[in-house]
N, C-alpha and C positions, 0 to 999 in steps of 0.2 A: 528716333522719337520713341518708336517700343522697347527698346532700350531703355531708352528715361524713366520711363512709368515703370518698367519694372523693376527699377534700379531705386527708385524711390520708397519703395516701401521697404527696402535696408535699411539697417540701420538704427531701427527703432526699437530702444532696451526694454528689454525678457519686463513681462510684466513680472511685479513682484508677488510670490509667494502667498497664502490667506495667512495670517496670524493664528496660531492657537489660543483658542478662549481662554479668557485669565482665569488665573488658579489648576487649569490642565495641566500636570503631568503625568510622563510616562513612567513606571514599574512594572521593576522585574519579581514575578511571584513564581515559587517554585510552590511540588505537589509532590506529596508522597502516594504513587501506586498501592496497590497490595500484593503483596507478594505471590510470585504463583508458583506454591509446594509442587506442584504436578511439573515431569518431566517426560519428555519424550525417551521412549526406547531406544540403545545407543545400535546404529548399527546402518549402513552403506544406504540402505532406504527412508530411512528418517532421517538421516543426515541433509539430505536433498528437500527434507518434508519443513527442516528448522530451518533451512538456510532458506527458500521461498516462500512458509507461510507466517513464518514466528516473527515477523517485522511486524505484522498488523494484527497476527490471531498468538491469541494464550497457549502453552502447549495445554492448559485444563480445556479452552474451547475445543479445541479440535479432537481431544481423547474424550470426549462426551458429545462426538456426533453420530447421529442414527446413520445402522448400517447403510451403506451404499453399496453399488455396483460399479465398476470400472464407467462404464458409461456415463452415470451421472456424473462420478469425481473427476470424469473427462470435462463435461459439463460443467462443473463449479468451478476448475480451474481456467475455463475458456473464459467462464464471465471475471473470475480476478482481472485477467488479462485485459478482455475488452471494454468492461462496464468500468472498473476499478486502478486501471493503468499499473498492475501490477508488474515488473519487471521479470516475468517469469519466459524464459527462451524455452520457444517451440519445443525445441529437439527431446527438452527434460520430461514433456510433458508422460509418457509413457514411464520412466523412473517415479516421476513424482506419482501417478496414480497407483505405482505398486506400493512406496513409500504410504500414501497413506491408507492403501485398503492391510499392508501390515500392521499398523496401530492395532494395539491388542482390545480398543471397544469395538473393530470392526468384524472380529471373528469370519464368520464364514457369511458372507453378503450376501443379501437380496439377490435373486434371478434379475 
């Protein structure tokens, strides 16, 4: 008998779909960026800096931020990671924070 009852609500077809409002459709719009003249310095620790920040950040953002200290840029790349789901593996973190306190806006950082 609970067999039956349960057996009875099979069967019964996928409700159907909502209709999209007449006259909606969809398009494909492309956008022209701006071009960003600014290049990262070429070399073993910025190569590590383009390959996990330049997905989301300008190389102009990132060569126009105030100095830091290892700590914080420890810091900023914790929060990419955990706030921002960034794909950045632990192990680089030490590469990447030499990588970017090399950027030549960073010169000689903060204590």
């Amino acid at each position: 008998m609970l067999a039956m009852l349960l057996l009875s609500g099979c069967g019964e077809p996928p409700t159907a779909q909502p209709a999209l409002a007449p006259g909606f459709t969809f398009a494909s719009k492309s956008i022209t960026l701006p071009e960003d003249r600014t290049t990262l310095p070429v070399g073993a620790a910025t190569a590590l800096v383009a390959q996990n920040c330049t997905g989301c950040h300008s190389a102009e953002m990132l060569t126009t931020q105030p100095k830091l200290n290892a700590k914080t840029w420890a810091a900023e790349i914790a929060k990419m990671r955990t706030v921002y789901h960034a794909p950045i593996d632990p192990a680089d973190d030490e590469r990447l924070v030499a990588g970017l306190m090399a950027l030549p806006t960073q010169g000689s950082p903060r204590p």
